[in-house]
N, C-alpha and C positions, 0 to 999 in steps of 0.2 A: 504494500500500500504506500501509495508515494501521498509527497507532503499534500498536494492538490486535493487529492481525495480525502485526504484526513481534515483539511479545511473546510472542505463541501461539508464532509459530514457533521463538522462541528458546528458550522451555519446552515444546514436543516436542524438540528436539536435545536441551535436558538430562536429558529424560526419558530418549529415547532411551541415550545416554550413560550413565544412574543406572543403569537395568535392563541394560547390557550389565558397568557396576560390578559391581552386585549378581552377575550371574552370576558374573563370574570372583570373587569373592571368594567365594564357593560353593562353585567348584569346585576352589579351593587350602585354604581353608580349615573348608569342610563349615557354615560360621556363615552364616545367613540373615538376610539384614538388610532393611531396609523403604523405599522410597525417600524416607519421610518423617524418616529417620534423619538427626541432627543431623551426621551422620558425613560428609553430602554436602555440608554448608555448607563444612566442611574444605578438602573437593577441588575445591569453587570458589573458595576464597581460595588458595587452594595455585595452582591454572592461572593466577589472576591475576596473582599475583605472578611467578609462571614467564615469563608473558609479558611481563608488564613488565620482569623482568631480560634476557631476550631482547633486545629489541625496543632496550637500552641497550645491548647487547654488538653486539647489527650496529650499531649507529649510530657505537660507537667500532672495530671493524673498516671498514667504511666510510669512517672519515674516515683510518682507517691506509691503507688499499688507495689512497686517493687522495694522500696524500704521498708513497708508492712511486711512484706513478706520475709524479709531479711530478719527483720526484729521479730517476727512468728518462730521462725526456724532458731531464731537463737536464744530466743524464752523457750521454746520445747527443749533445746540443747540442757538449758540451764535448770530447767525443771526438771529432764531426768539424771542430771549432778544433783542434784539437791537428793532425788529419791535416792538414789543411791547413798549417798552422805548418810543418810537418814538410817537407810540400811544396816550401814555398818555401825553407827552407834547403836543400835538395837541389838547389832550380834555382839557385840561386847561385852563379857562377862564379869562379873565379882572377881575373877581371877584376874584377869587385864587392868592396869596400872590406873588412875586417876587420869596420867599425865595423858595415855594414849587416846581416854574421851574428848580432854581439851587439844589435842590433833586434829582432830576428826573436827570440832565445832570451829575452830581455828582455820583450817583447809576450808570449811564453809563460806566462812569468813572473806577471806581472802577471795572467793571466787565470784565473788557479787559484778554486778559491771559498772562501770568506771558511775560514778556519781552517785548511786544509788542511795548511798545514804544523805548526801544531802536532797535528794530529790524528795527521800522519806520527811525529812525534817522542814522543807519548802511545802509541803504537801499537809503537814500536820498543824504549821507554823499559820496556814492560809485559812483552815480550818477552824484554830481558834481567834483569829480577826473576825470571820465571820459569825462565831459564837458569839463576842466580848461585843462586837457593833450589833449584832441581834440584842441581847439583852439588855442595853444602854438603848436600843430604842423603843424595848418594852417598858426599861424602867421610866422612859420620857413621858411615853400616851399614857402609863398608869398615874403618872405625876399629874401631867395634863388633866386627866379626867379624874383626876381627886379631886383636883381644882374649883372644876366647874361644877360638881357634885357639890361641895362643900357651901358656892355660890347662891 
């Protein structure tokens, strides 16, 4: 297929596409338009742009879908270290030293992923802001409508 024909056919689709425009613009708005109408340069700079914003929204869902997935595979990684971990302090006997249990909770330790505990402490920290402004704005409206109860 030479270039010629690949241009025909790309100006019948648009044709095709202009004259089913034209209709429905017709038929909402009773106004006749012509497909030589500047109005269709429009609605191909308009699709173009459409799909060029597209085309950049999956490529950043895409690259989101695949760091989920990244961090899927590496919390199940870490979740069966953990069961295991788990494991063996469970087979650990009254015979096995003290020392060798805080190994085991210690190697847990250590294996956590990078931040993790301040993320725990970021995440508990936000938590109770939201308690402590929660109940400073109970004790306000109860203050408030003492108030006016007392009035």
């Amino acid at each position: 297929m030479n270039s010629s024909t690949t241009f025909n056919g790309e100006r019948e689709r648009l044709m095709m596409d202009q004259n089913k425009l034209r209709t429905l613009v017709f038929e909402k708005t009773g106004i006749r338009i012509d497909t030589m109408d500047p109005v269709f340069a429009l609605v191909a700079l308009n699709e173009a742009v459409l799909d060029d914003s597209v085309a950049q929204q999956a490529a950043v869902i895409n690259a989101a879908a695949d760091r989920l997935s990244e961090q899927a595979d590496r919390l199940e990684a870490a979740s069966q270290r953990y069961a295991d971990l788990l494991q063996q302090l469970e087979n650990t006997t009254g015979s096995e030293t003290h020392e060798r249990r805080h190994a085991i909770v210690g190697e847990a330790g250590e294996n956590q992923l990078p931040g993790a505990e301040q993320q725990y402490w970021r995440r508990h920290a936000g938590s109770a802001a939201i308690a402590l402004a929660t109940a400073l704005l109970t004790v306000l409206i109860l203050w408030i409508t003492g108030l006016r109860s007392a009035v």
